[in-house]
Structures are given as C-alpha cells and as structure tokens.
C-alpha positions in Angstrom: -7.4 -33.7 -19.2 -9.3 -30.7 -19.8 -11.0 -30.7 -16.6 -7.7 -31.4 -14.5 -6.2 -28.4 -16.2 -9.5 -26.1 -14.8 -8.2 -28.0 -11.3 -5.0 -26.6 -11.9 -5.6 -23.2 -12.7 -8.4 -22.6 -10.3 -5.7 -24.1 -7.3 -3.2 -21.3 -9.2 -5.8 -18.5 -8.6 -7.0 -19.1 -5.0 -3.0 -19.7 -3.7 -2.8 -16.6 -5.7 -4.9 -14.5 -3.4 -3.2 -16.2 -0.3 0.4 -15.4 -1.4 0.0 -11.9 -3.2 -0.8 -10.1 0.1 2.5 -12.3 1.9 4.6 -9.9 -0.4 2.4 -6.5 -0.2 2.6 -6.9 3.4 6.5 -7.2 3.7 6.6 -3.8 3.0 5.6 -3.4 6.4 7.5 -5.2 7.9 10.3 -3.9 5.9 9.4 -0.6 7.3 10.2 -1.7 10.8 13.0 -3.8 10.3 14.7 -0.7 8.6 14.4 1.2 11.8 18.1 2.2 13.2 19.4 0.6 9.6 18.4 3.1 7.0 16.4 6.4 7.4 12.6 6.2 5.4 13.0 8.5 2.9 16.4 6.8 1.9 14.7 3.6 1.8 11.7 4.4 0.1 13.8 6.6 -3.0 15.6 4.1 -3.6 13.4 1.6 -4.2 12.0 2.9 -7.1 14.8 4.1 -8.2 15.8 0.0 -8.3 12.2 -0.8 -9.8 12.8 1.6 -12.1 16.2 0.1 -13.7 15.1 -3.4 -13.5 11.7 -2.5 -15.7 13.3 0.5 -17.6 15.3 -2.0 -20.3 11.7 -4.1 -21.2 9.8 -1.1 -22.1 12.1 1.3 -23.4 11.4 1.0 -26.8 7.6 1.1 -26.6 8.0 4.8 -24.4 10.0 5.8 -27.1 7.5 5.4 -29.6 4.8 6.8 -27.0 6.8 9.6 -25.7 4.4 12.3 -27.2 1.6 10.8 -24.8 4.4 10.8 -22.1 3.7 15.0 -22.6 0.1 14.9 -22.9 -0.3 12.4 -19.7 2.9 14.3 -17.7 0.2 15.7 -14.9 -2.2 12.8 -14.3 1.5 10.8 -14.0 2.5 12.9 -11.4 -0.1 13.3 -9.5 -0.2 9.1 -9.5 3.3 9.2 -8.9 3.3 11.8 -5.8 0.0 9.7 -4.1 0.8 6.3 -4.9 4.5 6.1 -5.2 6.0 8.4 -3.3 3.2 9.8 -0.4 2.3 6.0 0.0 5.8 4.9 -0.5 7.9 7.0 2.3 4.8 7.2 4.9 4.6 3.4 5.7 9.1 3.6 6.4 8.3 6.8 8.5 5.2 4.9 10.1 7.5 2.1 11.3 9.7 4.3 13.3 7.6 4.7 16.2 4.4 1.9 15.6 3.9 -1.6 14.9 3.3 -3.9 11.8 0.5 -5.1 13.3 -1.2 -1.8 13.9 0.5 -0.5 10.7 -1.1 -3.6 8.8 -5.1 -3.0 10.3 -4.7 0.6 9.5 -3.7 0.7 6.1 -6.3 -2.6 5.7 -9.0 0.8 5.7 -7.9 1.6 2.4 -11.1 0.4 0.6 -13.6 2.6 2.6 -11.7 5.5 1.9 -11.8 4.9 -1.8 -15.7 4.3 -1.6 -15.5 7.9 0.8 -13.6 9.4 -1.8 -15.4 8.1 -5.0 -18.5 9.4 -3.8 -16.7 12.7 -2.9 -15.1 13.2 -6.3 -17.5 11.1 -8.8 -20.6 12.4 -7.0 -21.5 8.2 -6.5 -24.3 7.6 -4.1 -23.8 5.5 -1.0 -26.6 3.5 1.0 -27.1 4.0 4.3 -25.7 0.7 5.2 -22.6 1.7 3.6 -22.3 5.1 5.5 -22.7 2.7 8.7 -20.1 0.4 7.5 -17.7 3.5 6.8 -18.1 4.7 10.0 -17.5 1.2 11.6 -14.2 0.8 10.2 -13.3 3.9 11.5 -14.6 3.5 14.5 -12.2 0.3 14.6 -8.5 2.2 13.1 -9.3 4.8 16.4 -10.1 1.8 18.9 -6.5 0.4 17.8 -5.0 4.2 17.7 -6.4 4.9 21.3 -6.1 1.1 22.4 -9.2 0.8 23.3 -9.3 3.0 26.1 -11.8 6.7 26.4 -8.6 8.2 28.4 -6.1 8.0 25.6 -8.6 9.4 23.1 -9.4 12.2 25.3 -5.7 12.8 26.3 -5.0 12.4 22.7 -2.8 10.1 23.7 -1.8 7.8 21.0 1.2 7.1 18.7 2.3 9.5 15.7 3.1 6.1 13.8 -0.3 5.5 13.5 -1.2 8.5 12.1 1.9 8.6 9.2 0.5 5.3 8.5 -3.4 6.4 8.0 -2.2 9.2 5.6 -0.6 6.4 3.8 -4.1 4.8 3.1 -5.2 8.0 2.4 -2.8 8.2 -0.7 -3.1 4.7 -1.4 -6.6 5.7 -2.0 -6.3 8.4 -4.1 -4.2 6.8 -6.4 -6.1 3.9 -6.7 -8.9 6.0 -8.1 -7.5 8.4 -10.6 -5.4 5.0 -11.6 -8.5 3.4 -12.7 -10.6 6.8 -13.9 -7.6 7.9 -16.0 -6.7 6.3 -19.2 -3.6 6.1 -20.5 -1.5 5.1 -24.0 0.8 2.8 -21.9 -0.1 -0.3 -20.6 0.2 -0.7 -16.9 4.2 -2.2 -16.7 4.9 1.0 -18.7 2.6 3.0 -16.5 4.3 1.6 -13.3 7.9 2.3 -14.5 7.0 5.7 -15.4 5.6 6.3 -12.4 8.5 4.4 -10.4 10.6 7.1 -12.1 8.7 9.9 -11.4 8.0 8.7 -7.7 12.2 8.7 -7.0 12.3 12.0 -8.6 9.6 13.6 -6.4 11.4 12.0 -2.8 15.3 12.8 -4.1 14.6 16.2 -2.9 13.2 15.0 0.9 16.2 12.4 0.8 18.9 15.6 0.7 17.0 17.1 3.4 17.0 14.1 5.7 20.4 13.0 4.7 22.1 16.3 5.6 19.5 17.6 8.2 17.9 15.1 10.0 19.4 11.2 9.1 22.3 10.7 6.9 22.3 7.4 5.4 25.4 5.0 5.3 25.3 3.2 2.2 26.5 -0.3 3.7 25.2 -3.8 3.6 22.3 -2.7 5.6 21.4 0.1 3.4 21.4 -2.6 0.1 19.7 -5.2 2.0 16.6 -3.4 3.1 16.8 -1.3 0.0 16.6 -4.4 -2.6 14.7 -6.2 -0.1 11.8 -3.1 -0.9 12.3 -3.2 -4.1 11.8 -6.6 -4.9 9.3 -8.5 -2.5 6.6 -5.7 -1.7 7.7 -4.0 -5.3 8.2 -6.0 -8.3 7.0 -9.4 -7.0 4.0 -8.4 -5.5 3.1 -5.7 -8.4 3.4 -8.7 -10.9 1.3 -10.6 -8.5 -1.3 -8.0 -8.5 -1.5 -7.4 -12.0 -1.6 -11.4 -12.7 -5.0 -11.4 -10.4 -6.5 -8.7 -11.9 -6.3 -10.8 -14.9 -7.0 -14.3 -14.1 -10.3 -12.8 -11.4 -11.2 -9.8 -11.9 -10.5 -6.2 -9.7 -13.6 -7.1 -7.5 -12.1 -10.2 -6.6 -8.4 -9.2 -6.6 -9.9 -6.9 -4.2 -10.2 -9.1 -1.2 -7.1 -9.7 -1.1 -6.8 -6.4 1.4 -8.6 -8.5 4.0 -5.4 -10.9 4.5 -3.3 -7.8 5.3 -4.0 -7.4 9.1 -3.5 -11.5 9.6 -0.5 -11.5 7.9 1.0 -8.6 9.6 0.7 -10.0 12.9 2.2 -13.1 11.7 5.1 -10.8 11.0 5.1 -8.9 13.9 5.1 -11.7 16.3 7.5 -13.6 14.5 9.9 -11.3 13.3 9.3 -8.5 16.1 7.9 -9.8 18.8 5.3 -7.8 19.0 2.1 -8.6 21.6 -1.7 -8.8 20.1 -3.8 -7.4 22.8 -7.4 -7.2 22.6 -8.2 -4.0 21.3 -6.5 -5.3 18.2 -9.0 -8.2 17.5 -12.1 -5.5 18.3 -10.3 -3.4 15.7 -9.6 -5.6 13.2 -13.0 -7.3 13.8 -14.7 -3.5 13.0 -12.5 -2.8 10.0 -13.0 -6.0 8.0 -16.3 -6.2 8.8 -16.4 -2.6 7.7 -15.2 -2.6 4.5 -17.5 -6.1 3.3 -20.5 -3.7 3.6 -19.2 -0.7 2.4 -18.0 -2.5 -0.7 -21.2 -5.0 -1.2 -23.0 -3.7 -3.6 -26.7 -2.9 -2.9 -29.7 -2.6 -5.2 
C-alpha cells in the first residue's frame, strides 16, 4: 500500500512538470489571440487586478496583522511588482502584436541564463568558462531566431520589434526572480503574490489611461472579459499554484526545468491555434538555447 502511494505521488510530480508549463505558456498565446480584441496594457492591468480580488478575501486577515512589515517591505514590493508583475506582465501582450508564440516562447525560454548573467553581476557569483560559453550560445540562438537565420537581416537590422518587447520581458522576469529569492519577507508567498498582484495593477493603471485615451481605447465587451479572465486564470492563478506546488513537492532546481517545455509547447500553440509555420532557423534556435541554459545552469566543481 505504501509503496503504491510512492507510485502515485511520484506519477503526480512528473505530470506535474509536464502540465505546469501548458498553463505558463498560454499566456502567450493569450498574448496573440488578444491582438485586434483588447489592447496590452488593458489586458495585462486587468489581470491582476482579477488575481488580486480572487486571493485578496484568503489572506486578508493575516496582511492585517502584518501590515507594519507591509511598510518596512513597501520598496523591495515594488520593485518585484514593477519587474515581475507589471514590466513582465504588459511586455509579453505588447510582444504579441507584431511576433509569434513560437518565437515569443524560445525567447522568453532564455530567461535562466540571464538570471545566472545577472546573479553574477549583482551577487559578484563566479561563472566557469563553460558557462560563459553556454551564455553566449543561447544568445547566439534568441538572435539566429530574431534575424531568421540569415547575415542580411542582422546587418540590415532587419528583424521584428515583437521580438525585442518580448526579450525585455525575460529580462524582468529575470530580475524578479532574483531579488524574489534574495529578499525575505514576513508574508508567505500567496500573501506576497497578492500584494504584489495589487501593486503590479497599480503601477500599469497609469499606462492603461494613456493607451486607452491616446493610443487604444478598450471596449469592455465579451472580448475584453474573455481574454481578460482567460489571463487571469490559466497563465495566473492556475499556473502560480502549480508553480508553487513544485517547488514544494521537488525542489526550485528541479521546478526549474520546467522552462525547457516552453518553446515545445508554444509551437504546439502556434500551429494549432495560429497557424503559424516552424522553419528551420527555429529548431537551430531552440536547439542553441536549451542546450544553452543545461550548461549554464549545471553546476561545476
């Protein structure tokens, strides 16, 4: 009996890291099914401003007993909040304007080697030669997908802005992952991500007014809830939960890999749902960046 229940929740773990990164990478495809439905910033404010109500009622009474560390933590919150929440959550919706999921979902895959870039940046950590190599690699594959795989474009400059929204979306993704880790807090993490959710809305509502009465006004139709609750709840809640539940059950290094599933599953989404056309330069790219980021994160004696 014993034994099958080890069965059980070993099967539970690995579907685990096959289904987390299902829901992480909707909000990809998310961002380019919202294009011509609801502008980005719209989209991605009110998300959290969704998360943020459906979370709020849980934890209310523990961030009222904590609120003096709510003061003492405001900074380090926002800072998480403007990287994590709302740089990393408008970028990908203004990404899928003009690029696909597929390239949007290989790019954003280079998350991990910027964090070991920026760790050894910040935290003065020392990198091995192989892992310099291995940063450079995945590079080398983001700007073979960028440029297609061809010199002219790169000279020519020649590539799509999508791309580039979408790399400054790792970028914050990156930077929030490590001040999350290196920065303790009072509240536990659904606290933490509610406050943050808060803060994140906050932060866009004043690029929302400027889009909505400059650039994109949004209709607040079926559309606009669908694609709204949509980001809110499958890339959002259910695949924070997810995350969190990993992180538990295996561990962060393991929970880890489960950015190595992004670029398959965002061509599954782009082909299916979009259309979309894998040409070569993609596998070359993808091959660089995975293999990339197993050396740059293998640890070395």
């Amino acid at each position: 009996m014993k034994k099958k229940r080890i069965q059980t929740s070993s099967l539970f773990q690995l579907s685990l890291l096959f289904i987390q990164p299902v829901f992480m990478t909707s909000n990809l495809a998310i961002a380019r099914g919202a294009l011509g439905n609801i502008p980005p910033i719209s989209l991605a404010c009110s998300r959290w401003i969704i998360v943020f109500l459906v979370f709020f009622p849980f934890i209310y009474q523990n961030i009222k007993k904590k609120k003096k560390y709510f003061k003492k933590e405001f900074w380090q919150l926002f800072f998480l909040s403007a990287t994590g929440y709302a740089g990393c959550g408008a970028l990908p919706y203004i990404s899928g304007l003009t690029t696909t999921v597929t390239n949007m979902s290989i790019i954003y895959a280079l998350s991990p080697i910027f964090i070991v870039l920026l760790s050894a940046c910040i935290y003065s950590e020392r990198l091995k030669f192989l892992q310099y190599c291995a940063v450079l690699l995945s590079l080398f594959g983001v700007f073979f997908i960028i440029f297609k795989g061809q010199l002219i474009n790169f000279l020519n400059l020649n590539f799509s802005i999508g791309d580039l929204w979408i790399f400054g979306a790792a970028m914050c993704w990156s930077l929030f992952s490590i001040f999350l880790i290196n920065w303790k807090s009072k509240f536990n993490i659904i606290e933490r991500f509610t406050l943050m959710s808060l803060l994140g809305s906050l932060i866009l509502i004043p690029f929302f007014l400027i889009e909505h009465f400059l650039y994109l006004p949004t209709n607040f139709d079926f559309n606009y809830l669908k694609f709204t609750f949509m980001a809110a709840i499958f890339p959002g809640i259910i695949a924070f939960l997810m995350y969190t539940k990993l992180q538990q059950v295996v561990g962060a290094s393991i929970t880890g890999l489960t950015v190595y599933l992004m670029p398959i599953y965002g061509a599954i989404y782009g082909i299916f749902l979009f259309y979309e056309k894998l040409d070569v330069y993609h596998f070359y790219g993808a091959a660089f960046v995975v293999i990339g980021i197993f050396f740059a994160k293998k640890k070395y004696k």
